[in-house]
C-alpha positions as CSV (number, residue, x, y, z in Angstrom):
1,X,85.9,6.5,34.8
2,X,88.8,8.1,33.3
3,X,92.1,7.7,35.1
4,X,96.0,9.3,35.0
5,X,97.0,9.7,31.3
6,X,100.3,9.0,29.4
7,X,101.0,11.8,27.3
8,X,100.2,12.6,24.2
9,X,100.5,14.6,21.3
10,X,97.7,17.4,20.4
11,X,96.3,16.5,16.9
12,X,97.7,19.5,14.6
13,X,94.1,19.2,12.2
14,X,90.5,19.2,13.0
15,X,88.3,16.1,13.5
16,X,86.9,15.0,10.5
17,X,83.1,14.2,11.0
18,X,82.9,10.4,11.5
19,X,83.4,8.4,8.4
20,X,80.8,5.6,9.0
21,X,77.9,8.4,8.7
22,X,78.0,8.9,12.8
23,X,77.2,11.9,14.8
24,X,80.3,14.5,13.7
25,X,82.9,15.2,16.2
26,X,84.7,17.9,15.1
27,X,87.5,19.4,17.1
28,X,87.9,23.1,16.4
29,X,91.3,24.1,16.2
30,X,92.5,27.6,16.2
31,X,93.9,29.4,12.8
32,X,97.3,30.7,13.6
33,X,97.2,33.8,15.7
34,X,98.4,36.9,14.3
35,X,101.9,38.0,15.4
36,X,100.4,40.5,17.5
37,X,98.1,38.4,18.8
38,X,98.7,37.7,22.3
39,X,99.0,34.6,23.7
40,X,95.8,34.2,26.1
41,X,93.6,35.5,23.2
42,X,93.7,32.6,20.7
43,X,90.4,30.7,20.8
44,X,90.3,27.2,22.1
45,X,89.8,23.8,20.6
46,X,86.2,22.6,20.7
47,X,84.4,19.1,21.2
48,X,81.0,19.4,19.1
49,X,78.8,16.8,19.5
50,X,75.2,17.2,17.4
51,X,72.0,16.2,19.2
52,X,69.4,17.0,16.8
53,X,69.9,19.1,13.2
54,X,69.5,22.5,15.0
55,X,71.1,21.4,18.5
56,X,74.7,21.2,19.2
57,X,76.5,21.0,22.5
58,X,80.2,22.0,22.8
59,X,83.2,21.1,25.3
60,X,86.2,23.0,25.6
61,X,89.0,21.3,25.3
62,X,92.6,21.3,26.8
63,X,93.7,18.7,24.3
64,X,93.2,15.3,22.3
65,X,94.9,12.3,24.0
66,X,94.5,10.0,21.6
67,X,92.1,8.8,19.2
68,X,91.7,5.3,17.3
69,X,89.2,3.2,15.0
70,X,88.8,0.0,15.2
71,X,86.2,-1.8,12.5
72,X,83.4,-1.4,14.3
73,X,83.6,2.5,15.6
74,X,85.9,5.3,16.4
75,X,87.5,5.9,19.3
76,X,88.8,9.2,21.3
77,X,90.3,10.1,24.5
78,X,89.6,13.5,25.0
79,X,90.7,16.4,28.2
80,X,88.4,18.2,28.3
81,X,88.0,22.1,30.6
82,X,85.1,20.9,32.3
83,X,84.6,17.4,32.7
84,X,87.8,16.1,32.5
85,X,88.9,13.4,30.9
86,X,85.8,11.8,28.0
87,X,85.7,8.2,26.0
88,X,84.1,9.0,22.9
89,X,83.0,6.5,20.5
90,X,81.5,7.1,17.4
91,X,82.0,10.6,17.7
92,X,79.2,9.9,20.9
93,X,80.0,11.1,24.5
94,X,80.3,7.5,26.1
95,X,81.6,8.8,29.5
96,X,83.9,11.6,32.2
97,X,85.8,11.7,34.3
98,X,84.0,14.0,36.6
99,X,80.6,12.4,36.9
100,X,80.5,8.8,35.2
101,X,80.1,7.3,38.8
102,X,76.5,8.8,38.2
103,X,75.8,6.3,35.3
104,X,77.7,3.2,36.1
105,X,75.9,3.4,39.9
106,X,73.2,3.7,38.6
107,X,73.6,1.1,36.0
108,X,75.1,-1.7,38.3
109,X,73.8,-1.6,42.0
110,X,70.0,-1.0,41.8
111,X,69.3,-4.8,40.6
112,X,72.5,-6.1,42.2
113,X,71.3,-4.9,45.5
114,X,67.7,-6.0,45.0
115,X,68.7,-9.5,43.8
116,X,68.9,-11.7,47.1
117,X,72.1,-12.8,46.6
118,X,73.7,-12.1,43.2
119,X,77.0,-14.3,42.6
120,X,76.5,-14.5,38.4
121,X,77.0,-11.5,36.2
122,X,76.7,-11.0,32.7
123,X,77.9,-8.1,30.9
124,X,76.6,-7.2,27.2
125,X,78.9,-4.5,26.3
126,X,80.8,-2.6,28.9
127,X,84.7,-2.4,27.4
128,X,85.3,0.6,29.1
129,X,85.5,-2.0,32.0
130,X,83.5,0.5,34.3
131,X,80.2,-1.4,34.8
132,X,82.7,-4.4,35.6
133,X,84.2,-2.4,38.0
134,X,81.6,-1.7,40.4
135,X,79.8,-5.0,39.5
136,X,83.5,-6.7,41.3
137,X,82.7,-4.0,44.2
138,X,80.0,-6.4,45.3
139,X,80.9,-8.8,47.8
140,X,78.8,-11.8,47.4
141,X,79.6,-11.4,43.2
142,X,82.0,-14.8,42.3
143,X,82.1,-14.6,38.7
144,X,81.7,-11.8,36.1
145,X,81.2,-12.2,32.3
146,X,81.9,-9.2,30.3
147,X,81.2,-9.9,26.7
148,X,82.4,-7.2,24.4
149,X,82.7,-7.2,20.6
150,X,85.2,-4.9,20.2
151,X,88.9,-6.2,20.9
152,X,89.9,-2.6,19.9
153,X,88.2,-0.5,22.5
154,X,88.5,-3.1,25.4
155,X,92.6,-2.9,24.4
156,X,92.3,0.8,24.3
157,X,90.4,1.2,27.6
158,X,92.5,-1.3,29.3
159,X,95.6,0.7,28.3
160,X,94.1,4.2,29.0
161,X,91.6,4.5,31.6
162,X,93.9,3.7,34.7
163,X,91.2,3.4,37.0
164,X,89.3,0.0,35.6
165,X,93.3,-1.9,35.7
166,X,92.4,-3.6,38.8
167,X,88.7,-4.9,37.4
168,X,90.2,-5.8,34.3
169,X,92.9,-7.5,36.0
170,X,90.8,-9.5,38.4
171,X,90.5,-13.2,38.5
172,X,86.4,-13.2,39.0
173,X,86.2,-11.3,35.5
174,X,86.1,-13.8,32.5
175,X,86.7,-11.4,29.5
176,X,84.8,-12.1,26.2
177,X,85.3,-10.7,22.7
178,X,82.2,-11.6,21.0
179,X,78.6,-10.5,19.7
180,X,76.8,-10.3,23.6
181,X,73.9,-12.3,21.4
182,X,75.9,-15.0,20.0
183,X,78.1,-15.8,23.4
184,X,74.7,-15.5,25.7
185,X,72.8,-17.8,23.1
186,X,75.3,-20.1,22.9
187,X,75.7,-20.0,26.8
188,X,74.5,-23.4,28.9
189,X,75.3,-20.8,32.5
190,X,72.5,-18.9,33.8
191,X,73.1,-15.6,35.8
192,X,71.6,-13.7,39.0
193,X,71.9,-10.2,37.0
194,X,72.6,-9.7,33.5
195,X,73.4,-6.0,32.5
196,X,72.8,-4.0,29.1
197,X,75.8,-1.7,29.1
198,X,75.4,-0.8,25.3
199,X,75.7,2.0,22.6
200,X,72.8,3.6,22.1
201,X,70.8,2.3,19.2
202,X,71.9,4.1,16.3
203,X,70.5,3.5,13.1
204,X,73.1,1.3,11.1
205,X,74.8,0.4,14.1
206,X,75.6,-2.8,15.8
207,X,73.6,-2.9,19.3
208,X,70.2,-1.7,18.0
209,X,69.4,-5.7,17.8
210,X,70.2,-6.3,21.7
211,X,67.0,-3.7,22.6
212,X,64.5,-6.0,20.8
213,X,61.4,-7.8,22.2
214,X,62.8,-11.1,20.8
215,X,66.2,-11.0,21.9
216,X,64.6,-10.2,26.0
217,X,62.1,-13.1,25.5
218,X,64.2,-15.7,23.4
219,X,68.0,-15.1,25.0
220,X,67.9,-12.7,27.9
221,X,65.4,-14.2,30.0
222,X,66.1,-18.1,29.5
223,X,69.4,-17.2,30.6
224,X,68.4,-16.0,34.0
225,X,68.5,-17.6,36.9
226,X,65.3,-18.3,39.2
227,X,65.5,-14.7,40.8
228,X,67.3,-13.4,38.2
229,X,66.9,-9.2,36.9
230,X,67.8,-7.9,34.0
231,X,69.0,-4.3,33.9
232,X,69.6,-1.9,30.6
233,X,70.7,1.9,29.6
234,X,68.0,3.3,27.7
235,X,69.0,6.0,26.4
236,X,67.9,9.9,27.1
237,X,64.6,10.5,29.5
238,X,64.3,13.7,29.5
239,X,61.0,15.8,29.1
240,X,62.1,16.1,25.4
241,X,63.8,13.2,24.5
242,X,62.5,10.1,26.0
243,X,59.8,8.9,23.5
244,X,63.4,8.7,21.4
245,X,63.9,5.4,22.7
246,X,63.4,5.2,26.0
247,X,60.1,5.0,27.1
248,X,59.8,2.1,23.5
249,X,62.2,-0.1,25.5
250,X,60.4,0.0,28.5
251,X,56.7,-0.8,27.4
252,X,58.9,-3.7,25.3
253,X,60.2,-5.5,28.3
254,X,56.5,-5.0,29.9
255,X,55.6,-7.5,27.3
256,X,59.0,-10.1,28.2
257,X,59.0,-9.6,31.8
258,X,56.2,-9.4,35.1
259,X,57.7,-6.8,37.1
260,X,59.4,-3.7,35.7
261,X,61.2,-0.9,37.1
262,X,62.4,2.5,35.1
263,X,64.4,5.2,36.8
264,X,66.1,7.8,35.8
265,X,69.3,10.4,37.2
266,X,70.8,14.0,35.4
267,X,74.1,13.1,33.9
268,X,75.4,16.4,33.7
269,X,77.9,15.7,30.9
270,X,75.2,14.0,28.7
271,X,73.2,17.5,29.3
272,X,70.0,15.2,29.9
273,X,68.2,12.7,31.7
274,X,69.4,9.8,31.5
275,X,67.3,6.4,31.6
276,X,67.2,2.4,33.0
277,X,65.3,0.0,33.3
278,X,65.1,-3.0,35.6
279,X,63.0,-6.1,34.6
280,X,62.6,-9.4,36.6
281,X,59.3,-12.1,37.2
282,X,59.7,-11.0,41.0
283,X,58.8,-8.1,42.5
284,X,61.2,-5.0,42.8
285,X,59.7,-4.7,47.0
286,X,62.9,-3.3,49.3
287,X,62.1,0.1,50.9
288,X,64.8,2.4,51.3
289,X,66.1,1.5,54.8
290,X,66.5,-1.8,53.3
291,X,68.4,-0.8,50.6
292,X,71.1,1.0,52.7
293,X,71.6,-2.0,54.8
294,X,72.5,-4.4,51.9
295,X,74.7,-1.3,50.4
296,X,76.1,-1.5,54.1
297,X,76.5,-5.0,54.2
298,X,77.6,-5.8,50.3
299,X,79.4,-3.0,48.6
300,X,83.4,-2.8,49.3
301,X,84.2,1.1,49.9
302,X,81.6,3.8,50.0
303,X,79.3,4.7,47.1
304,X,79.2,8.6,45.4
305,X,76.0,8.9,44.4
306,X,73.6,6.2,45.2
307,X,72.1,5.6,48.4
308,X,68.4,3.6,49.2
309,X,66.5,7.1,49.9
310,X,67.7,8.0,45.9
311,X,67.2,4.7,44.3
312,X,63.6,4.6,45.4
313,X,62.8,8.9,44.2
314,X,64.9,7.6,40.9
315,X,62.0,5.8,40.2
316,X,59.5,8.4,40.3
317,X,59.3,10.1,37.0
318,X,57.7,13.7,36.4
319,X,53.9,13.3,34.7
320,X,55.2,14.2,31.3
321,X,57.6,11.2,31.1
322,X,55.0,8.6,33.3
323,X,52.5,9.5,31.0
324,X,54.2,8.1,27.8
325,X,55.5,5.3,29.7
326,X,52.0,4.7,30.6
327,X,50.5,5.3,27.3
328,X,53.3,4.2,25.0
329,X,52.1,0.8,22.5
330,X,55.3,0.5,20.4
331,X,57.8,-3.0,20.5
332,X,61.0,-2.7,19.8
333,X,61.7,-5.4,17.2
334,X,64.5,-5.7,14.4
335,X,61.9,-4.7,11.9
336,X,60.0,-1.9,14.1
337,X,63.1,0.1,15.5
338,X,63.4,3.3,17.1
339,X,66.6,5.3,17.0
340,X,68.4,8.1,18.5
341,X,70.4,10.7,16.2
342,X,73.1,10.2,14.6
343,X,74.5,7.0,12.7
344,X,76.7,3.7,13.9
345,X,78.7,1.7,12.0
346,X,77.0,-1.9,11.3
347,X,79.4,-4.9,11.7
């Protein structure tokens, strides 16, 4: 995810928590050591994110790159000891360095690879320019719509994360700033594959909207093509955390869709399970020899993480988790919403 950097300086003062009410990021800096204080004793600077009001997880860090706001959300660069480089936004770990080829795999080629032959994509979301990027690794792929409403963090990302330049700078990628609802309303294309690369749904913030049961029956499907899959992020799906959102989105698109598929993969820097779920009116059917020839015959370069044998275990979830899935009777609508912890900033 996160390529070389141009330096930068260290912020000299802490973090202030998030000033649109978001999850606090506060970066721990050091008082100044005593004079006899050697060197290698003063304490390191800290990346605290808050999962829950009694659970906090902490990154050391070797510095701040850079951080920015835009009017929508915040926006950090961080190096951190053991992942690497992180995007945070609104004071939320978005992605590192070290393991984001987990999610974005896992994001992009499961419904590209079952799709017959996918040459639309639309992407709601996605200005880290990631998703895009594997998306483009796809031969048959002609044309790629990202549609991002933050000018801000796709300039930012395009600037700092060195290793999405040659996806941003391709000519099959038509670059949208815009709400992904408004531009795929508005749209008269349909698409093989639309993706959900989004924020979390965050009380008060912008994307919660795009994880409704009306916006999958009235926009998302309509703008499918005749084998056409839908794929989202859904948030954590871990033992403890997936009735957050997770296992609501699913049972939603069970109402929008025939035939849908949740997985799920660790994302070691999220410290969690991590969820998706594919949705289409034909039938998710390729074994796993199957799936390795079309990543064979497809995908430019070799993948890290994914491979047909994987895929098909990533759909089989432990009891606890199929139960709820099984069991759970809530919709997702605008005025029935479930949300993870923290707070976003609305538009």
């Amino acid at each position: 995810m996160v390529g070389a950097m141009p330096p930068a300086n260290t912020l000299p003062c802490d973090v202030a928590s998030n000033a649109y009410g978001a999850k606090h990021l506060h970066l721990q800096l050091p008082a100044p050591p005593k004079q006899q204080q050697p060197a290698d004793e003063a304490e390191c600077k800290w990346y605290e994110e808050e999962i829950d009001d009694d659970l906090k997880l902490c990154y050391a860090l070797n510095s701040v790159l850079h951080r920015g706001a835009s009017k929508y959300q915040e926006i950090a660069l961080l190096d951190t000891k053991h992942f690497g480089k992180a995007l945070i936004i609104d004071s939320k770990m978005q992605s590192t360095e070290v393991d984001e080829f987990i999610y974005h795999e896992s994001l992009i080629h499961p419904p590209l690879l079952f799709h017959p032959n996918p040459k639309t994509v639309f992407i709601m979301g996605g200005g880290e320019g990631s998703a895009a990027r594997e998306v483009l690794r796809h031969k048959t792929v002609q044309r790629v719509v990202m549609c991002d409403i933050d000018q801000e963090v796709v300039d930012f990302c395009r600037t700092y994360l060195t290793v999405n330049r040659e996806a941003f700078g391709s000519d099959k990628l038509c670059l949208i700033i815009n709400d992904a609802r408004v531009e795929l309303e508005k749209s008269r294309e349909k698409f093989d594959v639309i993706v959900g690369d989004l924020a979390d749904p965050v009380e008060g913030g912008p994307c919660y909207q795009l994880y409704t049961k009306s916006f999958y029956e009235h926009i998302v499907k309509p703008k499918l093509s005749g084998h056409g899959i839908f794929v989202t992020q859904a948030g954590p799906a871990g033992v403890l955390t997936h009735k957050e959102v997770f296992s609501s989105i699913y049972n939603t698109l069970k109402h929008v869709f025939k035939y849908v598929q949740a997985y799920t993969a660790h994302v070691p820097s999220f410290a969690d399970t991590w969820g998706w779920v594919m949705a289409s009116d034909h039938p998710f059917d390729l074994d796993a020899q199957q799936i390795n020839e079309r990543i064979e015959d497809r995908i430019v370069g070799e993948l890290v993480y994914l491979s047909g044998e994987f895929l098909i275990s990533s759909t089989t979830l432990n009891k606890s988790v199929h139960q709820s899935l099984l069991n759970e009777t809530h919709l997702y609508t605008e005025d029935d919403a479930r949300f993870i912890y923290g707070h976003g900033r609305a538009c």
